[in-house]
C-alpha positions as CSV (number, residue, x, y, z in Angstrom):
1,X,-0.7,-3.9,29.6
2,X,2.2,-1.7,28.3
3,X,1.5,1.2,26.0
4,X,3.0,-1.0,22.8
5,X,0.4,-4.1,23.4
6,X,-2.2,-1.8,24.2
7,X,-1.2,0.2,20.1
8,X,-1.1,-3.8,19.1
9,X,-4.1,-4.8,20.5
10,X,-6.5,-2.1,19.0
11,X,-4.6,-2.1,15.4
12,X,-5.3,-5.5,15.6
13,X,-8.8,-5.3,16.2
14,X,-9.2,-2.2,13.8
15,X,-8.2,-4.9,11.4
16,X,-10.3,-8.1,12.2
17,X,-13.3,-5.4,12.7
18,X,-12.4,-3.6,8.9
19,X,-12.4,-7.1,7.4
20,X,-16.1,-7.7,9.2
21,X,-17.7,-4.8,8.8
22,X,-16.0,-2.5,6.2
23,X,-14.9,1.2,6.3
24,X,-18.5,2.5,6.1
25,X,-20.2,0.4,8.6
26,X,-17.4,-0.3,11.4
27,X,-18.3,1.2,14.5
28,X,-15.9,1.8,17.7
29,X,-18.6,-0.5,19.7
30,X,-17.3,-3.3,16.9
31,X,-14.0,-2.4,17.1
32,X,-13.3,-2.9,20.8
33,X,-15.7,-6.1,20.5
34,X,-12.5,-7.2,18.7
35,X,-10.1,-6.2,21.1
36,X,-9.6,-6.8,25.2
37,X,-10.9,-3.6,26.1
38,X,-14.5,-1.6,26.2
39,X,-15.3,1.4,23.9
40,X,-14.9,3.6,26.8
41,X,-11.3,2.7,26.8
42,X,-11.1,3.1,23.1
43,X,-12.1,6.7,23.5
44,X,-9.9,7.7,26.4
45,X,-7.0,6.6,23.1
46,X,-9.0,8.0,20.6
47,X,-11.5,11.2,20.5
48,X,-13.6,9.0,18.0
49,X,-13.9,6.3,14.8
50,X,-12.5,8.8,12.4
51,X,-9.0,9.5,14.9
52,X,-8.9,5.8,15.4
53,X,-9.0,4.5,11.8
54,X,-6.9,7.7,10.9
55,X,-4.3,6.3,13.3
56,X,-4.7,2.9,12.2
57,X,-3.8,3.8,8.3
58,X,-0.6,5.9,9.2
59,X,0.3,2.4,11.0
60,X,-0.1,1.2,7.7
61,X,2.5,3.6,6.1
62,X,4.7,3.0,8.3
63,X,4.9,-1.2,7.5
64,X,4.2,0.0,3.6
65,X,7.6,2.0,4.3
66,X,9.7,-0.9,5.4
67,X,8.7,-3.3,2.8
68,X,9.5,-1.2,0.2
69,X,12.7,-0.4,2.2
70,X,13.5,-4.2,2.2
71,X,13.0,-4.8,-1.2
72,X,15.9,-7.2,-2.7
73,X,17.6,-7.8,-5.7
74,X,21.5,-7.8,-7.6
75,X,20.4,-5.5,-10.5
76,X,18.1,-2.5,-10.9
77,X,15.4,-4.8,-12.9
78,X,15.5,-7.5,-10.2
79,X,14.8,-4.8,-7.8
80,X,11.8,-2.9,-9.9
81,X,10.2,-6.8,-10.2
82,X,10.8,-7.4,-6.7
83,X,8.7,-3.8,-5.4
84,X,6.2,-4.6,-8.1
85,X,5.5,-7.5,-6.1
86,X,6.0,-5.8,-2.6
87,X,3.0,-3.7,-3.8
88,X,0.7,-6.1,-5.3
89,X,1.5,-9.3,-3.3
90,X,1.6,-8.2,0.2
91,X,2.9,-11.3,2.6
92,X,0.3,-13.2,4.8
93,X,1.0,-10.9,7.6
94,X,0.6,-7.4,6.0
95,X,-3.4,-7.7,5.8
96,X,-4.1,-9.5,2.4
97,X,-7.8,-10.3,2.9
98,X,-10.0,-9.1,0.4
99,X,-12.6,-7.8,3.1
100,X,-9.7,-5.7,3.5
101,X,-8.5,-4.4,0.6
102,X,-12.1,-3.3,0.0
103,X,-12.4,-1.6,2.9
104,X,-9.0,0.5,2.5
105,X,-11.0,1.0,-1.5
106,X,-13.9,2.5,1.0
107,X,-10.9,4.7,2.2
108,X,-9.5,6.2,-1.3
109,X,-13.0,7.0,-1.9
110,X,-13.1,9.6,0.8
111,X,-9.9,11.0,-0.5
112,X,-12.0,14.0,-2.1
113,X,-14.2,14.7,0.8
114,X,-11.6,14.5,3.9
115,X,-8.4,16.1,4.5
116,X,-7.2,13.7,7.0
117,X,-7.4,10.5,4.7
118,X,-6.5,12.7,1.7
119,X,-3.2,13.5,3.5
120,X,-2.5,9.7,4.0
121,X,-3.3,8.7,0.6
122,X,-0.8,11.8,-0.9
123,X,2.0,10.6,1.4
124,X,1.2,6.8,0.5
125,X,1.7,8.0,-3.6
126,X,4.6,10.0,-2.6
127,X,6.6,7.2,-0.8
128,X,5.6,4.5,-3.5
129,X,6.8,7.1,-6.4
130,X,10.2,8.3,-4.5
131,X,10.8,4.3,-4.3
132,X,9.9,3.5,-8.0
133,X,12.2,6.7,-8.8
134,X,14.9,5.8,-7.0
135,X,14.8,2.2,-8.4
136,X,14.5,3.4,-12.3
137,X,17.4,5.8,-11.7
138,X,19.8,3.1,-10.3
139,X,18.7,1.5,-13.7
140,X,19.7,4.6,-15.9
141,X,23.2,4.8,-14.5
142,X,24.2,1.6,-14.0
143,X,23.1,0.7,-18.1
144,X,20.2,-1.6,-17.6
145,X,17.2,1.1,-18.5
146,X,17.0,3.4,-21.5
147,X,19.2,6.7,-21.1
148,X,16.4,8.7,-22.5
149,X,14.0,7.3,-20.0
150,X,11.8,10.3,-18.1
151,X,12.3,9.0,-14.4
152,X,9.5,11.3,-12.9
153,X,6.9,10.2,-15.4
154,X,7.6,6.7,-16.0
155,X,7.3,6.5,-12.1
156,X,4.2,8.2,-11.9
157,X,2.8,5.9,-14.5
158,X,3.9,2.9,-12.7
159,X,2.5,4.5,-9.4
160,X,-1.0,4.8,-11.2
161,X,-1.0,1.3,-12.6
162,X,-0.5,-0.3,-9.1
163,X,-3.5,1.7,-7.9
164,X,-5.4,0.8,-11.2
165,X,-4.3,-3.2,-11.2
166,X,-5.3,-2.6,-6.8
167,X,-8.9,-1.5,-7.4
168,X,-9.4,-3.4,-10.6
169,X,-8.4,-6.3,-8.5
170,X,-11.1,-5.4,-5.5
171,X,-13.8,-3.8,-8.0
172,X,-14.5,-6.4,-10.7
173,X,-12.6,-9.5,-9.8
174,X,-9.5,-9.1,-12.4
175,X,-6.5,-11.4,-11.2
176,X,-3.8,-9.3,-9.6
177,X,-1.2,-12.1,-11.2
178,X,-2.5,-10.9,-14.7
179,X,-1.7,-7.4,-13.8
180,X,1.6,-8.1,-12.7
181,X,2.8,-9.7,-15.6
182,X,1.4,-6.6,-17.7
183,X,3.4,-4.1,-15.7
184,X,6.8,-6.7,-16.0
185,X,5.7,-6.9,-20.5
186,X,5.9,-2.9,-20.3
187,X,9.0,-2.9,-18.3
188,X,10.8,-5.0,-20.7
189,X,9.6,-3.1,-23.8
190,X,9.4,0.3,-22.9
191,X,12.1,0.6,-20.0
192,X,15.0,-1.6,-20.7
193,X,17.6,-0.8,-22.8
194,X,18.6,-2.5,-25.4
195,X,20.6,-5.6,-23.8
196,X,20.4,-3.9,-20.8
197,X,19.4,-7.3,-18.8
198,X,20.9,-9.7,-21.0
């Protein structure tokens, strides 16, 4: 098995083993019960759990990356709505499962207590809010968004909604679709200029 299938393989299990077990409880005996190898094999890969899942996350950043890369649309607007819904409708193969999304909500919560996840989670905000940046100041210059509009700390809102609407979503049960059409309400409002989209 080349050095690619054998990455597949065990992201692939990390995954199926997340979604059974969740962040706390995994174990690397569970993950490789989910893969075509023995923990012993694991471990010549990975020094332990914590390397492993580590690894498995930046994997994660780096397919977060490209969708948001490959986000589509003819106007700055169309654009924003389409990465609102990059972020909170991932497609069927970018680990939708709610098992899932509560174990990477295990994850933030050990944002405080370990530098390694910390640093994962600061360079997951960073990419989202240079995206959402990017896309509001397309909007400024082309017209579509107000001139007056503070890039920086509109996209830093934004950034904290889609966490909020994400663990509000996971936590108590509130519909992600109900969220989105919030953020899309506030867009119009408070972002668009005045005929901007018309």
């Amino acid at each position: 098995m080349s050095t690619e299938e054998t990455a597949s393989d065990i992201t692939a299990g990390t995954y199926r083993a997340l979604c059974k077990h969740g962040y706390a409880e995994v174990t690397m005996e569970d993950i490789a019960a989910e893969t075509d190898r023995s923990k012993s094999a694991l471990h010549y890969h990975y020094d332990s759990k914590h390397d492993l899942l580590v690894s498995f996350f930046d994997g994660l950043l780096e397919q977060f990356t490209d969708r948001l890369d490959a986000v589509e649309g003819e106007t700055a607007h169309d654009r924003l709505l389409d990465l609102i819904d990059t972020i909170l409708f991932p497609p069927d193969d970018a680990h939708p499962d709610r098992q899932f999304q509560t174990a990477v909500l295990e994850l933030k919560a050990q944002g405080p207590y370990d530098e390694a996840f910390r640093r994962h989670l600061q360079d997951h905000d960073r990419t989202l809010r240079t995206h959402v940046e990017e896309h509001l100041a397309d909007g400024v210059e082309s017209g579509e968004f107000r001139e007056d509009l503070d890039i920086e700390a509109s996209a830093d809102f934004l950034v904290t909604v889609f966490n909020g609407a994400q663990t509000r979503s996971v936590a108590v049960g509130r519909p992600i679709e109900e969220s989105r059409e919030t953020l899309a309400a506030h867009i119009d409002s408070m972002i668009v200029a005045d005929g901007g989209c018309e």
